[in-house]
N, C-alpha and C positions, 0 to 999 in steps of 0.2 A: 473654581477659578473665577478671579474677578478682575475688574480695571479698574485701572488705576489714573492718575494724572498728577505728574510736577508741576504743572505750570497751567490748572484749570482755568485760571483768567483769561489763556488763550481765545477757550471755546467760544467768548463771546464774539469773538470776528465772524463766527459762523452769521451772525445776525446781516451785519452787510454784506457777505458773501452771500444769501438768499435775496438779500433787495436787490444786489446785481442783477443776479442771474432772473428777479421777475423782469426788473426794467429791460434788458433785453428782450426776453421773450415780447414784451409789448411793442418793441417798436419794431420789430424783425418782423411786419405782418406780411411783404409781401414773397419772405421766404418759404417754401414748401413747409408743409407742416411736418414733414416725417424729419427734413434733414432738421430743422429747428428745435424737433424734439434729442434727436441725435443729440448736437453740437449742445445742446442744456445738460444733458446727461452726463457729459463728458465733461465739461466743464463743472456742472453739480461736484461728480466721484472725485474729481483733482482737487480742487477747495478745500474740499473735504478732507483726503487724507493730506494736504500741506499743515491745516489746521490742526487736524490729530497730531501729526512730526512736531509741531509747534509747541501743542500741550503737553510734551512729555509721554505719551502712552506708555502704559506700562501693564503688562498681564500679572495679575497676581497666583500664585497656586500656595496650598497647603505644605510647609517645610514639615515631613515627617522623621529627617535624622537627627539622635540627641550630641552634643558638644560637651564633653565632660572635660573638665580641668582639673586635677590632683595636684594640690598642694602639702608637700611633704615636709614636716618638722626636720632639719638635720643639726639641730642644736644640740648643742653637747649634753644636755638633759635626757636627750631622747637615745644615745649612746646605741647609735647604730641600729636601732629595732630590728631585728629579722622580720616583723609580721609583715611591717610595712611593703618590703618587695613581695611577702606572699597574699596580705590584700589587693596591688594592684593586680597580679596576673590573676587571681582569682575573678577581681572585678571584668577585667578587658576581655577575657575568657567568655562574659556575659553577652556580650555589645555584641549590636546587630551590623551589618556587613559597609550600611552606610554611617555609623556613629561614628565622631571622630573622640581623641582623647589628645592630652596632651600632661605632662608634668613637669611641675617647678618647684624647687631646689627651696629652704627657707633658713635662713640665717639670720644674722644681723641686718643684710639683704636679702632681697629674690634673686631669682637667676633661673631662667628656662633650661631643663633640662632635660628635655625631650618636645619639638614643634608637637604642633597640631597633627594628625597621621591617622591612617584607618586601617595600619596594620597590626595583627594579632598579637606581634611578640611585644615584650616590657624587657628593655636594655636595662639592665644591674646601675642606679644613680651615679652617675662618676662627676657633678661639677661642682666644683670646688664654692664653698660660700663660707663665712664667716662665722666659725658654731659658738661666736662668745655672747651671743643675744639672740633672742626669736625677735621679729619680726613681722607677725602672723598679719599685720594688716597691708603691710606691704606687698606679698604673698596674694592674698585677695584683690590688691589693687590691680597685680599685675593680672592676676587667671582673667579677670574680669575685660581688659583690655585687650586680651586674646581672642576672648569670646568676640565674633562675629553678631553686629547690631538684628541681623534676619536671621539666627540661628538659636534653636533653643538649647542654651547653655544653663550648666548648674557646675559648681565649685564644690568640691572636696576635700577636705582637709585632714590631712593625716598626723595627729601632735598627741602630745601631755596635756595641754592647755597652760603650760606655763610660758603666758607671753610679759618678754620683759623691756618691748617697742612698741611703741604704737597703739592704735585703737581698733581691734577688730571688730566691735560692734559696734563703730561707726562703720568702718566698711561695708560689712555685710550688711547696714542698712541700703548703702548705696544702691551694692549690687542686687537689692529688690526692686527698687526704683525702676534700675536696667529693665529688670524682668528678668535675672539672674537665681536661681535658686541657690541657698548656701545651704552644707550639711557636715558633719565633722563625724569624724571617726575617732575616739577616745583610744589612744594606747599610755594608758599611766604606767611608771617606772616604781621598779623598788627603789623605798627609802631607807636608808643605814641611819645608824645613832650618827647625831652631829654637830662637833663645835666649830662655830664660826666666827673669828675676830672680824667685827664689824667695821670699828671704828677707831684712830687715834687718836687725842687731843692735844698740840701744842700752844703756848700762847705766841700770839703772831710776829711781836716785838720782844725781844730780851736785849738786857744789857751786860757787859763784862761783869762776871761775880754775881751774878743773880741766882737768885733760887728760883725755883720754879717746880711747879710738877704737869708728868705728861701722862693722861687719864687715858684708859686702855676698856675698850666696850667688847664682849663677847657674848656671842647667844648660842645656845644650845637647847639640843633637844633632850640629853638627858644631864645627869648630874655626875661628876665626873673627876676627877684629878687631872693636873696640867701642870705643867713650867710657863712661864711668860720669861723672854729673855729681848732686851731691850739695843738696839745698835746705835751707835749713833756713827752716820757714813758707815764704811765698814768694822768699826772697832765697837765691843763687844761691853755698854754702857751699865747693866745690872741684870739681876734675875729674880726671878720669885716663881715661889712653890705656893700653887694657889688652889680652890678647893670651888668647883665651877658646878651652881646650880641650873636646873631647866630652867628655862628661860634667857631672861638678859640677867649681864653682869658687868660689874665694872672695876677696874685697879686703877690701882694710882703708882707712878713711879715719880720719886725726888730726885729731881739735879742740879748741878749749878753751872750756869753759860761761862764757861773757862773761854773758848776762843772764838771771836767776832768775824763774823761774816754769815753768809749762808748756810744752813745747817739741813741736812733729813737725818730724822729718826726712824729705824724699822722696830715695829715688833713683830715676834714669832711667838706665836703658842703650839706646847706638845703635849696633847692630850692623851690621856690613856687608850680611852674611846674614839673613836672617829673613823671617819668614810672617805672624803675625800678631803686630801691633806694642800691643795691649792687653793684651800678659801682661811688659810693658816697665817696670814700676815696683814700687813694693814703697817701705812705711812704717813708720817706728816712733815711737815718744814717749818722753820722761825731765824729768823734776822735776826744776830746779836750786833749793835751796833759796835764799831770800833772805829781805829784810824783806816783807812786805803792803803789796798794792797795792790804793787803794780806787777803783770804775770810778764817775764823778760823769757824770750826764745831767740838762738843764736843759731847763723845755720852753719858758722864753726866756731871753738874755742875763744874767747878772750872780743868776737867783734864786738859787743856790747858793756865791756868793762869798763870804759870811759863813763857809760851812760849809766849804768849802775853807782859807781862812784859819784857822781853829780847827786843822784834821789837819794842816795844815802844820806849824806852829807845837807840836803835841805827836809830830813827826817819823812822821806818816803819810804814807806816798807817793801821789797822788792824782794819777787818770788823768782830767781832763776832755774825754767824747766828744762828736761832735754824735750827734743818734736816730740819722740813716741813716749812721752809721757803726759801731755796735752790732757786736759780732760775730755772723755769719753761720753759724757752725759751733759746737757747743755746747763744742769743745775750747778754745775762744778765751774762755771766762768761768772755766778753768782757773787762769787766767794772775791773777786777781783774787781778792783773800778777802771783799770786800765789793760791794756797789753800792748808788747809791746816786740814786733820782729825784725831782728836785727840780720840785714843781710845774709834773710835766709830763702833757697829757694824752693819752689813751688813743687817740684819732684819730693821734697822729703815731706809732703804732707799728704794724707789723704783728702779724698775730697769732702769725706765725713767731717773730716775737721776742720775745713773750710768753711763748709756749711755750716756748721753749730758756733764757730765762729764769729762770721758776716752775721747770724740769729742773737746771738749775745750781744752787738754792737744796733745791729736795729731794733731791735723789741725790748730788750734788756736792759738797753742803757749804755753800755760800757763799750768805752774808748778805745782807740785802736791807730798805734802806729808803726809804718814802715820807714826803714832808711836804707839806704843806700848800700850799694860793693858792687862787684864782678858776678853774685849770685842773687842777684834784689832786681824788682821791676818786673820788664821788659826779657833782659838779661836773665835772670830767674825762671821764667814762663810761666810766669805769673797773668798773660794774655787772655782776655774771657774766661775766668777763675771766679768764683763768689768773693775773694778777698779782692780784686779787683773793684768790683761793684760796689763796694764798700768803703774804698777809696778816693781819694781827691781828684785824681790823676788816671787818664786812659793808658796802658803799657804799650799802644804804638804812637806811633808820630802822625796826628791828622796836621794836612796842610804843608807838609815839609816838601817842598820839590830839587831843591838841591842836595841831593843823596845820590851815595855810589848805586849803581846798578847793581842787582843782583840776579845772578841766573841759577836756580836750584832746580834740579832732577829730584824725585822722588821713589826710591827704588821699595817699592812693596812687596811682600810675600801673601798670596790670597790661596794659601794649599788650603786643602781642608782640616788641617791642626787649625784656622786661625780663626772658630767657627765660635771655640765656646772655652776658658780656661777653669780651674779646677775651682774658683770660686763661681762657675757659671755666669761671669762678665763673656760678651762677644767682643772678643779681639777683631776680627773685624770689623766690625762697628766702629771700634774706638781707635781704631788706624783712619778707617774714614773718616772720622773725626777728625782726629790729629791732621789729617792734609788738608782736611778745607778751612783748620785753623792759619796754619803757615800760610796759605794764600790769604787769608781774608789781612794776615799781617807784614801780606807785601804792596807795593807801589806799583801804580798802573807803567810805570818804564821797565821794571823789572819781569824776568822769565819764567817761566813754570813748565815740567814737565814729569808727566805722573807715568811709572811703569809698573807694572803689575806681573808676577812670575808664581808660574806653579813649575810644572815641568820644560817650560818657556815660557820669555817674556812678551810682554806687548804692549803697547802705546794707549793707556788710558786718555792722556792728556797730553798730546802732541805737542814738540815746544815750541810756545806762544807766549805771549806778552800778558800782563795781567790788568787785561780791559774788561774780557767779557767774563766777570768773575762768575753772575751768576750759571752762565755757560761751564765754564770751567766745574764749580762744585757740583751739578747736578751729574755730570759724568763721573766724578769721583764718588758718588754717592749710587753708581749703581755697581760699582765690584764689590761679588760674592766669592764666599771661600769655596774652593774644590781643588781637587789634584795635588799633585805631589810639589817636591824642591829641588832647586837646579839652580844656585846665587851666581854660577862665576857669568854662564850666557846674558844672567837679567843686569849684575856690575857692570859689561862689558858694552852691553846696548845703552844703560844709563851715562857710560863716559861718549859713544858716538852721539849721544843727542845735545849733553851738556857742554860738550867742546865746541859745539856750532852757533850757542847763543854768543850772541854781539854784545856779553854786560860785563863791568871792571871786575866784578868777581863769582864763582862759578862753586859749587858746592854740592855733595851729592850725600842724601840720606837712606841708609841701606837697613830695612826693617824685616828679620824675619823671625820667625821660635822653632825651626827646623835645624834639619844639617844636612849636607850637600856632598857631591862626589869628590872625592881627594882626589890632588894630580894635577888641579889646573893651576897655570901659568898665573897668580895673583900677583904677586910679586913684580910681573913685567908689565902688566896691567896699570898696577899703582905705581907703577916709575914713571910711564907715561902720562898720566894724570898729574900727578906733583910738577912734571915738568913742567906742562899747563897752566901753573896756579889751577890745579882742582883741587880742593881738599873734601875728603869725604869722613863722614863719621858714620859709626852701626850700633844699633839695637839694637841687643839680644832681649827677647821676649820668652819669658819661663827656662824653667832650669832645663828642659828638652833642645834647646839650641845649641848653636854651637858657639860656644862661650869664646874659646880658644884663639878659632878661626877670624871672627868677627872682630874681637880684642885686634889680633894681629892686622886684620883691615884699615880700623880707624888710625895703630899706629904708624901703618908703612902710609895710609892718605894721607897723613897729618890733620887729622881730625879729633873727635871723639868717643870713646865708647861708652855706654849704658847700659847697663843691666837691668832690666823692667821685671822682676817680679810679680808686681802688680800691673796688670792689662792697663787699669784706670789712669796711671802715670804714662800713657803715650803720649797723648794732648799735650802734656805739657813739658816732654822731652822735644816733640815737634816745632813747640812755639820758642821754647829755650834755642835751640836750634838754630831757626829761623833770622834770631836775633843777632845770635851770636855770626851766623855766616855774615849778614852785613856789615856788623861792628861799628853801627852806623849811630846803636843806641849808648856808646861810651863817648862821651866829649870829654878831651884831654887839652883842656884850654885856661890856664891859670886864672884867675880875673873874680874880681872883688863882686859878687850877688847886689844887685841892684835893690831896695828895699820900696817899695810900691808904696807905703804907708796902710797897707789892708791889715789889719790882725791887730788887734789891740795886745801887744805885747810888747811891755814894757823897753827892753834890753835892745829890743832890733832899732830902735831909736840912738846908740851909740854908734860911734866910727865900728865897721865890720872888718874881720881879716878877710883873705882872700881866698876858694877851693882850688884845687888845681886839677877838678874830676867831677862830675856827676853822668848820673846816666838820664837820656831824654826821655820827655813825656809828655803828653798833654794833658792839659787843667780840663777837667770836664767844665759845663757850664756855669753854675751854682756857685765852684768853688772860690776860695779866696789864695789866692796867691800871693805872699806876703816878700816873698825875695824872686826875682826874676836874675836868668842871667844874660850878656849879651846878644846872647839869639834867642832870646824871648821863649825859653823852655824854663819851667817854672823848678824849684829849687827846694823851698819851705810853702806848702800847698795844705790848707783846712777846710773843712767843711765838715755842715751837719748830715748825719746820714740817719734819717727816722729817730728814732730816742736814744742817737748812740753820736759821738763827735771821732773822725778821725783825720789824721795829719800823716804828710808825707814830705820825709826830706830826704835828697836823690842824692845827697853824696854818703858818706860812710861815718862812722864812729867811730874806727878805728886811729885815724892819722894818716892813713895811707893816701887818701885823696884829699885830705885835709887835714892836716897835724899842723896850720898857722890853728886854723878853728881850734882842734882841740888844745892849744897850748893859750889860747883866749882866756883873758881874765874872766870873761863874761858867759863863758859855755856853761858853768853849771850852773848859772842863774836862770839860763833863757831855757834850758831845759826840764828843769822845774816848773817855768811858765808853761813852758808848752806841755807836759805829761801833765799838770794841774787841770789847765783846759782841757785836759781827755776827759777829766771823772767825770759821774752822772753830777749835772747842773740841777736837772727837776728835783721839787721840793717834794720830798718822804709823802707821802698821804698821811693825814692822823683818824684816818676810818678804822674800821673793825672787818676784816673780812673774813669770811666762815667758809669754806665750800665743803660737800658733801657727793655723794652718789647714788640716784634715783632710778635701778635699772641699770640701762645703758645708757644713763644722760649723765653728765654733769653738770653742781649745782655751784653760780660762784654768788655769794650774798654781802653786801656791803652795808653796813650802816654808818650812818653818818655820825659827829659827837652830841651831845645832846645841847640843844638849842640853835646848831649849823642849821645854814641852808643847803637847799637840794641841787645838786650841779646841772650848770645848763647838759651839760653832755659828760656820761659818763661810758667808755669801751673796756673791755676786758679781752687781750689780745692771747690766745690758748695754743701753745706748742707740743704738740707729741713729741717724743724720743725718734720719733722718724724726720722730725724739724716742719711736721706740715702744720697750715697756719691755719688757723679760724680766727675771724672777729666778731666779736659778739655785743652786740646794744647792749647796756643794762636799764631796766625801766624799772619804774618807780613800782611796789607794791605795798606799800604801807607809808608811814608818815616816817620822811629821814632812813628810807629803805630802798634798797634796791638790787633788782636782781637778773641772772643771765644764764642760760641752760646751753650747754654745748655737748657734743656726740663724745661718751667714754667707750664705744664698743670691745676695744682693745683695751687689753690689760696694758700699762706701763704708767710712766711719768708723763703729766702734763704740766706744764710750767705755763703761770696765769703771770701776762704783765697786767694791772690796773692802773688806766690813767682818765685821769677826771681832764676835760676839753674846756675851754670857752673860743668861742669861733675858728674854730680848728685848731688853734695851740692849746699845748701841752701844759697844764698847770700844775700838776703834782700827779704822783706814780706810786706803785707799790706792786711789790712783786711775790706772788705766792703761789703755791704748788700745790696738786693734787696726784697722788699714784691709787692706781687701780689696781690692786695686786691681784686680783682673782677675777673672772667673769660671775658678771648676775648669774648666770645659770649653773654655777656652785654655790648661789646663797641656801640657805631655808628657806624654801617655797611653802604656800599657803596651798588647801589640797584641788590641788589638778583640775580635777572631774569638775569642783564644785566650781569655780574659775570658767571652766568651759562652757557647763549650761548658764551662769550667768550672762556672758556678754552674748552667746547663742543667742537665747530666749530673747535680751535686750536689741539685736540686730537683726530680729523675726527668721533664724537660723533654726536647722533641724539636727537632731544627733543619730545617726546611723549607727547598724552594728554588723550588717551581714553584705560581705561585699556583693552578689545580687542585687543590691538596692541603690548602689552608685549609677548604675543605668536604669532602673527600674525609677518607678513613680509616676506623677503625671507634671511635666511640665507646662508653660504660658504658651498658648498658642502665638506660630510667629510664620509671617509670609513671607514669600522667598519674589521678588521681583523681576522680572525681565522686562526690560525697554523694547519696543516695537518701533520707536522712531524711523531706525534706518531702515527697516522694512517698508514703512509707509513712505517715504521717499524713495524709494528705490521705485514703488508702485507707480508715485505720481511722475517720475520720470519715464518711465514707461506708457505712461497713459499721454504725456506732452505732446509727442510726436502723432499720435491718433490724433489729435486734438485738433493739430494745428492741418493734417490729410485733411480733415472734416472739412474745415472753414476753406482751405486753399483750391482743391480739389471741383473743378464746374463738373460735376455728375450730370450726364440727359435725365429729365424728368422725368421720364418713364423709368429708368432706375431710384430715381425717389419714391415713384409709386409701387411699384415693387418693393422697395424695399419699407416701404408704411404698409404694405398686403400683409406682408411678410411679420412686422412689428404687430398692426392689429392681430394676427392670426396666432402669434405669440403672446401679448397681454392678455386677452378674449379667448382663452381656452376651450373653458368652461362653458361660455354664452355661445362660443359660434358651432359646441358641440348641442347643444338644447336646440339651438336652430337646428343644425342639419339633423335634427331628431324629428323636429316638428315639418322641416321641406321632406322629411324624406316620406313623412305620414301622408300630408299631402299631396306627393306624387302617386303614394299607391290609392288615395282617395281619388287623385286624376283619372286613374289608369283604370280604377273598377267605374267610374261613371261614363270612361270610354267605353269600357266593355258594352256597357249599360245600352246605351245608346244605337250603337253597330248592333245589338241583337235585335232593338226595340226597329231601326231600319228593317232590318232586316224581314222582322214580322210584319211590316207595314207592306214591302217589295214583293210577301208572297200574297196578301191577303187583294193588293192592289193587281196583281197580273191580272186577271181578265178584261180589266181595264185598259188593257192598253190598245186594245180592240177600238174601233168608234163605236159600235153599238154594243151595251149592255143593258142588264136590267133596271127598269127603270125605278129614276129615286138613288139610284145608288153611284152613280153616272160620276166620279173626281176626276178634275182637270190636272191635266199634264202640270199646269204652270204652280198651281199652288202646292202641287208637293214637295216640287222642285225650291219655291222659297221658304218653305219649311223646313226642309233639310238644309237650306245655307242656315237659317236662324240659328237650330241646334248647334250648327257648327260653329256659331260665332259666340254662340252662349260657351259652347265647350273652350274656347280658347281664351274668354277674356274671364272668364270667374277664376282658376288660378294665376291670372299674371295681377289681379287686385289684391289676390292675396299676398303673393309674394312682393309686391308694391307696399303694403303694409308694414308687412314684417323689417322692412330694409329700412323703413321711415323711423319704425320704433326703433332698431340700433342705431341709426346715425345719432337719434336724439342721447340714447342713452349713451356714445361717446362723446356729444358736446356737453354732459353733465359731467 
């Protein structure tokens, strides 16, 4: 055991803490010496332990339990090892009663999969990590961090040694540093014969009718027969019968770029021989140039015919899709410079296709426009949607205060059907969603009120006004799903609350995916409501509803119904909804669009006809608003949105709210202008870009043309097939080179925008792809073991073989600390109040001397027992010289009796008087020779306590 101190600098107060306590002692002279010693003492011990509180104190002791951390491979290379669970219970089996352990999970990431614990049993690995990369340094990072700084820890490593992240032998440098021991357990896997297509080659750029060829890399381990069969998109481009040695190898396929735009190529090889058949393909991508293509979606028949006809007509090529034909993959809006949705709403799309959408227009480039109808906008629900965001224009009205009042009820189903649907969406979530949409797209004049029904209803959201919004949502955001269905009680509570709001119009939305008891009174329910002006509409959510019943609801409310299939489509049946009960966002107001002079387009400089309809919106900030109408709600609305331009105009195509416009000399001209201004504006890049796959990284490489300069600023913006983003620097690594690594741990499409910057603007682009068809841990690995003791050996690592020896060995010695601070304060608080008795306290002086009797008799142990050794020799040396003497009288009293006669013989004749002062003498001799002595003795202790 030893001491410690945080805060050693303290100690040196001890120094005038002692000059105190002499200067007192010197001027206190004419205090008692005992109480002065006292009151020093007591003040000395307090100083003292404040000083130690001050310094930190801290006991040290020997930490004798070990810390073991198990890091387990569950890469798919490692394909589940059994040893692995029977090494660790064999190891843990070993551990002593105070050893803790702990195990972490290893993937592409780490993940703790069992805390730190000092109990015997090993839980079978259950958490989930990503087995398409090892990670093995990560893994060490983490053990390492668990490890406790006072505890002797050592890391375990349970793998193949096939790491394809990171740097483990920097790690496990680290974690020596710590004072961390590293050790690894080797379990290598069988290897099977194996052909692996590595690599595809396209060239980056092609033009219509160009020849080309696409160079096809494969390695193998033996030698082998195979097919190569070539895709281009899904249609099935050539084949060859090829004859594949160990090693690498390469083919070559001939084609010619027949049609312009974006392009991927797959290969697949089918070898005789082979193991595993997921390391079997391999893709690449190239731009053929052409004229622009503009992608047209209707959200019914004929409303974009007009606008079709106009691009045709000024030689725009134009793709008319149906929704669920959209593409699926964000590489497939590659192939388009424009798109374009005509009065379509936001219930027939996914939000997948929203997203990959809004990602093609900001990253990609490509242009994006909305128009107008009864199904667009607002109206649509379209309301906080990614297409939204992407747009010119917000789908509520900020700033509008003269609007009809709205009072809506909100009648929800929260049974426990509404917990999770068969695509594992929570429907209840997405209902709660859905209502604190509607509210966020009502007006503080307007009502709200939210019911919630399982086997009865109840007042989530009392009806109130829409002030205290964020009051409002967070009530709506704590109903959970439980219980059963019961709709006519929770309809019937929804019309007693909705009847009572004070607003011009009144609207109840009825959401459940159950079915309910036959027999009640709906019928008389929805008579009284209509009569009301109530109109109510219903949800059905999943085909388990009651289709029927519901249907029958919204037609006797005079509402709407909906069939929600998909959970994800409530949000925006809710905002659709919302819109639609106000009716606030149709302006049906004839009158010629005002033209601002913003938009450089040509045509809006002519006399304009007049609309006699659009639907309201507001201009976000940025944007340009090029036709305004009398109430200052914007009409023809552009702006830039990241490397993508989109335009919004709020009445229709069709005629119906505007057939002067379409019957305008000038309509197909100015819409040619404006789908013109969609196309990507940035100029092509004329680099070289290469990218490749290192591992789990991807590699994107740019060179510049020979003699170019270097760009002030080059990014490469990288999209997975899940639409998530990275941005990545590219820096310079050679002359006119430059390059950028980004995470491929998952197999799929990654789609590369490149765009070269000068002070933040965008000067040229170029867009290219990389697919990872197969995880690094079904490449061809180089051998395991020998991989392991390398970076081992390089990170001062050990390789273990018997699990006994995972708690076994000698680890770094390490001290376990405990603070004593509030001990020591706790003391001197206790000692305070002594302190201040001592000084306050007038004690009679003979209790001071007594109590210095007392103190000398306690310091002086030792000494005052050697005296009463030496008085007590002395008294018996007294006591035998008395004897001495009383005999030696005594001999004198018989020898002198005849003496006492007056006549004796003569000569011999002693006087009465001289005997008599003889016998005083002795006696005065016998009395003063021991008090000289002990006169003595008392002289030499006093001296020796004033030394």
């Amino acid at each position: 055991m030893g001491i410690n101190f945080i805060q050693p600098l303290f100690l040196l107060l001890l120094l005038p803490v002692a000059y105190v306590i002499i200067s007192w002692w010197r001027h206190q002279k004419p205090m008692p010496i005992a109480r002065k010693a006292t009151i020093a003492t007591i003040r000395s011990l307090l100083f003292l332990l404040l000083v130690l509180a001050l310094a930190g104190t801290q006991l040290l002791t020997p930490v004798q339990a070990k810390t073991i951390v198990f890091v387990v491979d569950r890469s798919a290379s490692m394909k589940d090892d059994p040893r692995v669970l029977s090494f660790l219970r064999e190891a843990i089996g070993q551990k002593q009663a105070a050893d803790k352990y702990a195990v972490i999970a290893v993937g592409a990431e780490a993940a703790v999969d069992q805390p730190l614990t000092l109990r015997q049993e090993v839980q079978p690995l259950g958490v989930d990590v990503n087995r398409n990369a090892t990670n093995l340094a990560e893994g060490i990072r983490l053990a390492s961090a668990m490890i406790p700084t006072n505890a002797r820890g050592k890391v375990v490593l349970l793998t193949d040694g096939q790491e394809t992240n990171g740097d483990a032998a920097r790690q496990t440098r680290l974690a020596r540093e710590r004072g961390i021991a590293v050790e690894a357990v080797s379990l290598q896997q069988p290897h099977g014969d194996e052909v692996v297509l590595s690599s595809v080659q396209v060239p980056q750029r092609l033009y219509a009718g160009e020849e080309y060829g696409i160079t096809v890399d494969v390695e193998s381990t033996i030698a082998t027969e195979a097919t190569l069969r070539l895709y281009e998109g899904n249609r099935e481009a050539g084949q060859q019968t090829v004859q594949i040695g160990k090693g690498n190898n390469r083919f070559v396929f001939s084609q010619k770029a027949m049609q312009q735009g974006f392009h991927r190529y797959r290969v697949e090889i089918e070898p005789r021989q082979d193991t595993v058949a997921a390391n079997n393909q391999a893709t690449a991508y190239t731009q053929v140039a052409g004229a622009p293509i503009v992608l047209v979606a209707e959200g019914h028949p004929g409303a974009a015919s007009n606008l079709i006809q106009a691009l045709e007509a000024g030689n725009i090529k134009v793709e008319l899709r149906d929704l669920a034909l959209l593409p699926k993959e964000l590489e497939g809006y590659k192939q388009f410079a424009s798109i374009v949705l005509a009065d379509v709403p936001a219930t027939s799309m996914t939000d997948a296709d929203m997203e990959r959408m809004r990602t093609a227009v900001r990253d990609l480039g490509i242009g994006l426009i909305m128009t107008g109808g009864k199904d667009s906008f607002g109206m649509g629900g379209w309301f906080q949607t990614p297409i939204e965001e992407a747009l010119p224009v917000h789908m509520d009205l900020k700033g509008k205060e003269q609007l009809p009042t709205l009072g809506l009820q909100l009648v929800i189903d929260k049974s426990g059907s509404m917990s999770a649907d068969a695509r594992g969406a929570d429907k209840m979530a997405l209902a709660r969603e859905a209502a604190i949409r509607a509210t966020t797209m009502m007006n503080a004049q307007d009502y709200i009120g939210v019911i919630a029904f399982d086997d009865a209803p109840w007042d989530v959201v009392a009806p109130q006004s829409v002030t205290k919004l964020d009051e409002i949502q967070q009530q709506i955001s704590k109903i959970q799903a439980d219980g059963g269905t019961d709709i006519f009680p929770a309809l019937q509570l929804g019309y007693e609350r909705v009847k009572a709001m004070n607003t011009q119009r009144k609207h109840v939305i009825l959401l459940t995916d159950g079915q309910s008891a036959i027999g009640d009174d709906y019928e008389g329910l929805l008579q009284q409501m209509t009569a009301e002006n109530i109109t109510v509409s219903t949800v059905a959510l999943g085909d388990d509803s009651d289709r029927s019943l519901l249907e029958m609801i919204a037609e006797l409310g005079k509402g709407r119904y909906y069939f929600a299939n998909d959970a994800e489509s409530i949000p925006k049946i809710f905002s659709k909804e919302t819109a639609l009960a106000s009716r606030t966002f149709i302006v049906e107001k004839p009158q010629i669009p005002g033209y601002t002079g913003m938009g450089a387009w040509p045509t809006l400089k002519h006399t304009l006809p007049p609309v006699r309809a659009y639907i309201a919106t507001t201009p976000k900030q940025t944007a340009e608003s090029s036709l305004m109408s009398a109430d200052d709600d914007p009409i023809l609305t552009r702006w830039q949105y990241g490397l993508g331009r989109s335009v919004a105009w709020t009445s229709d195509l069709e005629g119906k709210w505007s057939p002067d416009w379409v019957a305008w000399g000038g309509n197909s001209r100015l819409w040619n202008e404006i789908v013109a201004w969609t196309f990507p504006q940035i100029t092509e890049g004329t680099w070289k870009t290469t990218t490749s796959v290192n591992g789990a990284k991807g590699n994107v490489r740019v060179t510049m043309p020979a003699g170019g300069s270097m760009p002030q600023e080059m990014e490469a913006v990288v999209l997975n097939q899940e639409m998530k983003r990275e941005v990545i620097k590219l820096k310079p690594v050679a002359p006119g080179v430059m390059e950028g690594e980004f995470e491929t741990a998952d197999p799929g499409t990654y789609m590369i925008q490149i765009s070269q910057k000068n002070q933040g603007r965008v000067m040229a682009s170029q867009t290219t792809g990389l697919t990872v068809s197969y995880s690094p841990e079904y490449g061809i690995h180089a051998d395991g073991e020998k991989e392991l003791q390398e970076w081992l050996s390089a990170g001062g690592g050990n390789q273990i073989t018997k699990p006994e020896e995972a708690f076994g060995g000698t680890l770094p010695d390490k001290w376990d600390t405990q603070s004593i601070s509030e001990w020591l304060l706790m003391l001197a608080a206790l000692l305070l109040p002594i302190d201040i008795a001592v000084r306050r306290l007038q004690l009679p002086d003979q209790w001071w001397a007594r109590l210095s009797s007392l103190w000398r008799l306690r310091k002086s142990t030792s000494a005052d027992s050697e005296q009463q050794a030496v008085l007590s020799r002395l008294g018996e040396k007294r006591s035998a010289t008395r004897r001495t003497r009383e005999e030696r009288i005594d001999d004198q009293k018989v020898v002198s009796a005849p003496l006492i006669h007056p006549v004796g013989t003569a000569g011999n004749r002693v006087k009465p008087a001289a005997i008599k002062n003889e016998q005083a003498k002795e006696k005065q001799e016998k009395q003063t020779q021991p008090d000289e002595t002990l006169n003595r003795l008392l002289a030499a202790k006093n001296r020796k306590k004033s030394q």
